[in-house]
C-alpha positions as CSV (number, residue, x, y, z in Angstrom):
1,X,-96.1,12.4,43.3
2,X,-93.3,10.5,42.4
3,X,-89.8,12.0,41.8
4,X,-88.7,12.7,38.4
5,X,-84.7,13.0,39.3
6,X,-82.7,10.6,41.2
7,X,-79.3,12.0,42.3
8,X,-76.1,9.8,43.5
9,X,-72.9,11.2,44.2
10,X,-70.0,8.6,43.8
11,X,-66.5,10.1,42.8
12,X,-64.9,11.9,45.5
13,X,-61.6,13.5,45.0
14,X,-59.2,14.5,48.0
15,X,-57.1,18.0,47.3
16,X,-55.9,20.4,50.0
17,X,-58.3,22.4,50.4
18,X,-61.3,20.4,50.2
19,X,-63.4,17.4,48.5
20,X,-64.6,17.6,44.9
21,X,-67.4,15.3,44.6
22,X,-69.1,14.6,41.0
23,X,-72.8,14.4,41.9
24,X,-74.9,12.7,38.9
25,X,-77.9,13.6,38.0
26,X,-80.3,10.9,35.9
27,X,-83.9,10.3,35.1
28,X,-85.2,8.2,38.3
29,X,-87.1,5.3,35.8
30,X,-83.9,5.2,34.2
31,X,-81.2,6.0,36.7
32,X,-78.1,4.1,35.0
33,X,-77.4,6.8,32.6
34,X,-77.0,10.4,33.4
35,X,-78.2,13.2,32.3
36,X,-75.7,15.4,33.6
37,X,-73.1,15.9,36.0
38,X,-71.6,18.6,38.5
39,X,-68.2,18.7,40.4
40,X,-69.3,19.9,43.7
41,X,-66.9,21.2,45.9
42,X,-66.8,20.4,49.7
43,X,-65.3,21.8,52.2
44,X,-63.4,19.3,54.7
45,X,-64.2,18.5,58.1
46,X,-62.8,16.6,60.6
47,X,-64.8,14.0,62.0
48,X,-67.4,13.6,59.1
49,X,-67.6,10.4,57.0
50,X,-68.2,9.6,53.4
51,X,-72.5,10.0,54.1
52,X,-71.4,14.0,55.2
53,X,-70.0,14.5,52.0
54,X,-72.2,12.8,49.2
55,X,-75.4,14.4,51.1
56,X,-73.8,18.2,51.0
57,X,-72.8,17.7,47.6
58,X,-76.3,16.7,46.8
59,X,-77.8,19.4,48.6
60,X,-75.7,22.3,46.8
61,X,-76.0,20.7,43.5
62,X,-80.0,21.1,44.0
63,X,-79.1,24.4,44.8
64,X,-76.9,25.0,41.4
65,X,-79.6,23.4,39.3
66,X,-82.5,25.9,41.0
67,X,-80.2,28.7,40.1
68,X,-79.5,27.8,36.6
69,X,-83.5,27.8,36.4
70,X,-83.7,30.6,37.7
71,X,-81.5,32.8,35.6
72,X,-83.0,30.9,32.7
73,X,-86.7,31.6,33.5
74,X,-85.2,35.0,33.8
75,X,-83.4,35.7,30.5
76,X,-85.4,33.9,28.6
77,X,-89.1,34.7,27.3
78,X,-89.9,30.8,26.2
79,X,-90.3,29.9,30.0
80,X,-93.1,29.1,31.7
81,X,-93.3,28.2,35.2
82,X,-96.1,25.4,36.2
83,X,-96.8,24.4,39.4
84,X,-93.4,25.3,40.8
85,X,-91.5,23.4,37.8
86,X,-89.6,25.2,35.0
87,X,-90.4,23.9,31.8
88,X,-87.9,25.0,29.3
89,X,-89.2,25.3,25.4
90,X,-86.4,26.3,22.8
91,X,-86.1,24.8,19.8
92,X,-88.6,22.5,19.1
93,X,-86.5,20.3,22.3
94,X,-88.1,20.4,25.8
95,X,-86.6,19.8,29.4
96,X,-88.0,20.3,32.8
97,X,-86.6,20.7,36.0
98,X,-88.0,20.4,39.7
């Protein structure tokens, strides 16, 4: 099965208390424009390199995305879930996640 979603994180933004990291999220046949975006934010730590950061932010923007679903397939009867994917019907549009 081949991915549907390619995710790259790219911006990184220094503040004081951490690393925001924008983590883009794009069709993987058609990976130069987004779909969406999310400001991540990363806790520092010493040591770590640029590879530590983009792969956490990655890995909790996965996370965000399966708990928007989530609360979606919860709140709303439209949903159906197939074979571990969330289809999303409202409106005569349609979007999938996995």
């Amino acid at each position: 099965m081949s991915k549907k979603y390619e995710y790259s994180a790219n911006d990184f933004t220094h503040t004081d208390s951490g690393i925001n990291v924008c983590v883009c999220v794009s069709l993987s046949n058609f990976n130069l424009l987004p779909i969406f975006t999310l400001s991540v934010p990363a806790e520092k730590k010493d040591g770590k390199d640029i590879d530590y950061y983009r792969s956490e932010a990655i890995k909790k923007a996965k996370e965000v995305i399966v708990d928007i679903a989530k609360e979606v397939n919860r709140n709303d009867r439209n949903i159906v879930e197939l074979q571990g994917n969330y289809h999303i019907d409202m409106d005569s549009r349609a979007a999938a996640f996995s």
